[in-house]
SESE-891893 format. One record per residue (C-alpha): residue number from 1; x, y, z. Coordinates in steps of 0.05 Angstrom, whole numbers, plus 32768, in hexadecimal, padded with zeros to 4 digits. Example, Ala and Ser with C-alpha at 12.3 -4.5 7.8 and 13.67 -1.06 7.14 Angstrom:
SESE-891893
<node 1, <80F6, 7FA6, 809C>>
<node 2, <8111, 7FEB, 808F>>
***
This chain:
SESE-891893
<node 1, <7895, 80A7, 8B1D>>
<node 2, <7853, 80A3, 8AEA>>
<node 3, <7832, 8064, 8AD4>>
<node 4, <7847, 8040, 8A98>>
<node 5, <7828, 800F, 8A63>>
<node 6, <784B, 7FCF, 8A54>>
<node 7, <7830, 7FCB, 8A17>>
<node 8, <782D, 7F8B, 89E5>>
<node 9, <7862, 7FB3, 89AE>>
<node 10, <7895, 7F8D, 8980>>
<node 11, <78CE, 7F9D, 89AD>>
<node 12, <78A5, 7F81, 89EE>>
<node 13, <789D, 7F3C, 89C5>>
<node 14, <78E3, 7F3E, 89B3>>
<node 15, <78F5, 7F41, 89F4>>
<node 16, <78CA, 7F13, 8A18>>
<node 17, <78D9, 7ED8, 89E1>>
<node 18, <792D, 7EF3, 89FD>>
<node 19, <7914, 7EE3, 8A41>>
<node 20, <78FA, 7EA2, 8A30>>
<node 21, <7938, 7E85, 8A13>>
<node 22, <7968, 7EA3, 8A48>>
<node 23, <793A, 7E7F, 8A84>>
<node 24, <7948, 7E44, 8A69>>
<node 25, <7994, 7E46, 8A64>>
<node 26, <7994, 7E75, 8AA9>>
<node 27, <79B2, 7EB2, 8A79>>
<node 28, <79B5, 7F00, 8A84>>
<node 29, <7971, 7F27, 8A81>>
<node 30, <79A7, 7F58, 8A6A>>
<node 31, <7998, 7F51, 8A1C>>
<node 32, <7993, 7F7E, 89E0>>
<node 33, <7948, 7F68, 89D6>>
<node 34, <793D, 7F7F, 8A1F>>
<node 35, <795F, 7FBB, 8A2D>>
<node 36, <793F, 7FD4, 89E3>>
<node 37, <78F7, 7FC7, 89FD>>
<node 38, <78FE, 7FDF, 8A47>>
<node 39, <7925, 8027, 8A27>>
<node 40, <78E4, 8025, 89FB>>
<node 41, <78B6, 8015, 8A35>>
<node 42, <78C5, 804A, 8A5D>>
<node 43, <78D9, 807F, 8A2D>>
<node 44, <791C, 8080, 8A36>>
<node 45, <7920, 8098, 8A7A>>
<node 46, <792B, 806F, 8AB3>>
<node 47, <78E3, 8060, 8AE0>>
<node 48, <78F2, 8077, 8B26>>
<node 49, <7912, 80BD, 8B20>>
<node 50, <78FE, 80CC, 8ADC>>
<node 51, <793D, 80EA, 8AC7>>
<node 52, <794E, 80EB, 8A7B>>
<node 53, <7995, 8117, 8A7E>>
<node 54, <79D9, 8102, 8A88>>
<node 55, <79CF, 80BF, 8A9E>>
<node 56, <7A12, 8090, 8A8B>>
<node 57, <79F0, 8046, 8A9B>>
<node 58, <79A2, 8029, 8A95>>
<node 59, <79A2, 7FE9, 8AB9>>
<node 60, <7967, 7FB1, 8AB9>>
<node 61, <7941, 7FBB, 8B00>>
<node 62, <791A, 7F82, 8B18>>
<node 63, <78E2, 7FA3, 8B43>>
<node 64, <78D7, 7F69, 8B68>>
<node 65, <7918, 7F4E, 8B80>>
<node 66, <791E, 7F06, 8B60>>
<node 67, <795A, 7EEA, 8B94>>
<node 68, <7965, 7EB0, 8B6B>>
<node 69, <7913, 7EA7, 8B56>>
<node 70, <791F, 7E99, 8B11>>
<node 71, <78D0, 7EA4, 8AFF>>
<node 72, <78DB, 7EED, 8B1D>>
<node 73, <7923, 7EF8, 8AF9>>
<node 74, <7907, 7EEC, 8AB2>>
<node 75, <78BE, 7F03, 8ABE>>
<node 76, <78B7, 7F40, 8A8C>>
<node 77, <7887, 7F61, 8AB8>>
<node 78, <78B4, 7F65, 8AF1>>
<node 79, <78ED, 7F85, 8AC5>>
<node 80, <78F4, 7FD6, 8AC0>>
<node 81, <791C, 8001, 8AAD>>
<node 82, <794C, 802C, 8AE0>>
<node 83, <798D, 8053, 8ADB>>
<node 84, <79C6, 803D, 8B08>>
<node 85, <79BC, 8072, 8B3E>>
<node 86, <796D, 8057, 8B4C>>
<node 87, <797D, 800F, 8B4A>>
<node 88, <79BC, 8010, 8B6F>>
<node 89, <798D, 8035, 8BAA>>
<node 90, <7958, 800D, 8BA6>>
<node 91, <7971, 7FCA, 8B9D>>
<node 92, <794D, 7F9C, 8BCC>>
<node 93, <7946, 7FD1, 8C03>>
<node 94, <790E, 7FEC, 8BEB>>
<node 95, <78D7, 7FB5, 8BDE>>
<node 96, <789F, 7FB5, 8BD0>>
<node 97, <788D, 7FF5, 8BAB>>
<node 98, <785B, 8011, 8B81>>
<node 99, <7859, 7FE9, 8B3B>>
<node 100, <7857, 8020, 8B07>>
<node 101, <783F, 7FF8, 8AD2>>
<node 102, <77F8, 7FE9, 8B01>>
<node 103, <77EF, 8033, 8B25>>
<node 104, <77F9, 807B, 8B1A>>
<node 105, <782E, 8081, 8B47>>
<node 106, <781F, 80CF, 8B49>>
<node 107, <77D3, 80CC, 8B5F>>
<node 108, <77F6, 809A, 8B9B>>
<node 109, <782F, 80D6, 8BAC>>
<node 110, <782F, 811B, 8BA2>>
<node 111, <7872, 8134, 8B81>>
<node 112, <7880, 817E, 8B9A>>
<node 113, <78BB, 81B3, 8B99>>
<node 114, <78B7, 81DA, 8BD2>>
<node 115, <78D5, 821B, 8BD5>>
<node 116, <78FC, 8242, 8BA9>>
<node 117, <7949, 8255, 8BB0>>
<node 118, <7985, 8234, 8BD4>>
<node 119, <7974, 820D, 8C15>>
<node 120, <792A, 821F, 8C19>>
<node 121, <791A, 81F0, 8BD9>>
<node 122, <790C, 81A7, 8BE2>>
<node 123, <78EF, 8170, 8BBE>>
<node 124, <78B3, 814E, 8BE1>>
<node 125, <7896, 810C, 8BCF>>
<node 126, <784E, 810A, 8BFB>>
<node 127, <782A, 80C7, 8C00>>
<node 128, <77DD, 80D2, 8BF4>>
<node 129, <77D3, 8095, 8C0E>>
<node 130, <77E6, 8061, 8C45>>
<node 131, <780D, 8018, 8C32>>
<node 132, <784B, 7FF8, 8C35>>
<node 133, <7859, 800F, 8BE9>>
<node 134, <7848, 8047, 8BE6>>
<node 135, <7874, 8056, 8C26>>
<node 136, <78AD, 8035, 8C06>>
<node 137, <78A6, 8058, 8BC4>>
<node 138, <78A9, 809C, 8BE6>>
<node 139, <78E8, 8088, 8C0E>>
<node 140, <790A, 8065, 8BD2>>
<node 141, <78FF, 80B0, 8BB0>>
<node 142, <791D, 80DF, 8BE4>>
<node 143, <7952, 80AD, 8BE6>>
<node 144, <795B, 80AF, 8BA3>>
<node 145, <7954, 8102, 8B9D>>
<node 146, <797E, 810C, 8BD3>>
<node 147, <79A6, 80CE, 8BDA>>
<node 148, <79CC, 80AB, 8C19>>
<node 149, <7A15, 80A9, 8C17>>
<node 150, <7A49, 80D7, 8BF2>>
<node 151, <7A44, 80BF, 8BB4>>
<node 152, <79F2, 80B7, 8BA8>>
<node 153, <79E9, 80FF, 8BC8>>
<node 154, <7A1B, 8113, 8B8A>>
<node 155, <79F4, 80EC, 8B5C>>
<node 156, <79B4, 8104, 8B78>>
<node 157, <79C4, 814F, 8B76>>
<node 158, <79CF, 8145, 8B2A>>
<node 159, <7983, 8124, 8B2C>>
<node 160, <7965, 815D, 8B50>>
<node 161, <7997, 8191, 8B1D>>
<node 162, <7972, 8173, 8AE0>>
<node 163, <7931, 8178, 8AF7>>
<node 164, <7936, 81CA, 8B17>>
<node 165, <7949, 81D1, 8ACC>>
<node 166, <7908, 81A8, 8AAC>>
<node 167, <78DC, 81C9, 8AE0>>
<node 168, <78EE, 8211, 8AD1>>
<node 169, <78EC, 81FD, 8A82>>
<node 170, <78B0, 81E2, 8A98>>
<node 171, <7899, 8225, 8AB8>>
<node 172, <78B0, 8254, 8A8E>>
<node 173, <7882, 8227, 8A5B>>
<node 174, <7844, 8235, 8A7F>>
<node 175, <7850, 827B, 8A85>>
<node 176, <785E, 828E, 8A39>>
<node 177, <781E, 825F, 8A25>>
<node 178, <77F3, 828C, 8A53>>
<node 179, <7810, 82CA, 8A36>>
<node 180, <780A, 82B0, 89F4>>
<node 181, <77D3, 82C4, 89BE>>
<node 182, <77A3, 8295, 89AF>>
<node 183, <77BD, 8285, 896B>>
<node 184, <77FE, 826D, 8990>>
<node 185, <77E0, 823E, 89C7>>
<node 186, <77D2, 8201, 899E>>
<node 187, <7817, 81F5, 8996>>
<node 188, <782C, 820A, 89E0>>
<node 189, <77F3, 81D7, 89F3>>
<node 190, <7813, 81A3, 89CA>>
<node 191, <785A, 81B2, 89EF>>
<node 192, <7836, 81AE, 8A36>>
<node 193, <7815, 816C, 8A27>>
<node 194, <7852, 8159, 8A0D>>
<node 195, <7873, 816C, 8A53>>
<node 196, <784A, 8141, 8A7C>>
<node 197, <7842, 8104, 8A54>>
<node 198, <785C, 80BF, 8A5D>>
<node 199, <78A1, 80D1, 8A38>>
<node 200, <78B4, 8115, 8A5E>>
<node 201, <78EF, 8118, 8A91>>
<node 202, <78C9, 812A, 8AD3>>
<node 203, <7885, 8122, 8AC3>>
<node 204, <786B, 810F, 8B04>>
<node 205, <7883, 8154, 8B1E>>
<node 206, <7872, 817B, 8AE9>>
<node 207, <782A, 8163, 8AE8>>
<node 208, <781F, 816F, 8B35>>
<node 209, <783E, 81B4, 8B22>>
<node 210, <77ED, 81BE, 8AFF>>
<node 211, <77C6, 819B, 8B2F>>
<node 212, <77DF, 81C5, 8B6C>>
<node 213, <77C9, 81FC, 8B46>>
<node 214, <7788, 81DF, 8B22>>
<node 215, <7767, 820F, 8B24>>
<node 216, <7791, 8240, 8B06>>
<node 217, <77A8, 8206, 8AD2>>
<node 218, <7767, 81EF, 8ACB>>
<node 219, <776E, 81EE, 8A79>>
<node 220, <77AA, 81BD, 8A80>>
<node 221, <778C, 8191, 8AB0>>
<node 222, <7775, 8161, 8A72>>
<node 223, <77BA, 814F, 8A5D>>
<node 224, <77D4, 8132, 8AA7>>
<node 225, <77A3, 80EF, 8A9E>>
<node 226, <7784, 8104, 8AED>>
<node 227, <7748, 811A, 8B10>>
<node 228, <7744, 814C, 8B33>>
<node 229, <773B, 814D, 8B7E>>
<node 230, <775D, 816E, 8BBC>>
<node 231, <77A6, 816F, 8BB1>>
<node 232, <77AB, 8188, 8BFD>>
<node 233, <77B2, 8137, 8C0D>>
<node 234, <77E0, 8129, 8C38>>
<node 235, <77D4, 80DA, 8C3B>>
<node 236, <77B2, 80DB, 8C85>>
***
């Protein structure tokens, strides 16, 4: 999870003015003018797990749960933009949590990959910092990594599947642009920055990926929008 910018765009007008009329006759927030700004909004990839690959359904997530508040139901700010797996898991069971659109999620949690092959690798999601939120956010993630029951660990395993693949893209990325000769990096810089903007699948992870090694990344630093300070954290 990185922060997002509900911006005032075309499609974001279209859909709030949708919004408007379907309060009034208690419609679906399920409308064309909706789903075109949210899939906009968040780059096409849904907000919690930041998976852009093989996903079959996108679904309208309220982050607050509105349970029959019809301000919260229709409130554009409240609406985001989740694929079935994350919003079947977190539901209402997971609330509150950290608004994306208002905080960098990823200077409020670290995002890690422990370990290398087979059973030694894990994903870790590390709260930097104490609250209710933030300690639901990290246990909405693992569940949604790793999943529950049967069918979310199946689910979840594709999840973690996609991103082993974006990280070692990622990697091998890094490697060839250090290798490369100077006359080569601009465009290699262009393809990192690329990697960890807004609109890349696994961003959060891919930008802690530099700022555990900062020092040895510390010409790449500029494109992951964060200070620097001791990434040692562990929230206490």
């Amino acid at each position: 999870m990185i922060k997002y910018t509900r911006d005032d765009t075309e499609k974001a007008r279209m859909a709030v003015a949708a919004l408007k009329k379907a309060k009034v006759s208690n419609g679906s927030c399920n409308m064309p003018e909706v789903n075109a700004a949210l899939a906009e909004m968040f780059y096409g990839k849904c907000y919690i797990c930041e998976n852009k690959e093989g996903i079959s359904s996108f679904q309208i997530e309220h982050l607050k749960p509105h349970q029959g508040n019809v301000d919260l139901k229709y409130d554009w700010d409240n609406l985001f933009w989740s694929c079935a797996h994350c919003n079947n898991i977190k539901n209402a069971k997971y609330d509150p949590i950290l608004d994306c659109t208002q905080v960098d999620v990823d200077q409020k949690i670290a995002f890690r990959k422990e370990g290398y092959f087979g059973m030694d690798e894990e994903f870790c999601f590390i709260a930097l910092e104490n609250g209710e939120e933030i300690k639901n956010t990290v246990g909405l993630l693992y569940e949604v990594y790793y999943g529950s029951t049967p069918q979310k660990k199946l689910e979840a395993a594709n999840i973690r599947r996609s991103l082993r693949r974006n990280l070692s893209d990622f990697k091998n990325l890094i490697r060839d642009y250090y290798d490369a000769e100077d006359y080569d990096k601009e465009d290699m810089r262009c393809a990192i920055r690329k990697e960890v903007g807004q609109g890349a699948a696994f961003a959060a992870f891919k930008r802690w990926l530099l700022w555990d090694h900062q020092e040895k990344y510390k010409d790449l630093l500029q494109y992951c929008e964060m200070e620097l300070f001791d990434k040692d954290s562990d929230g206490q």
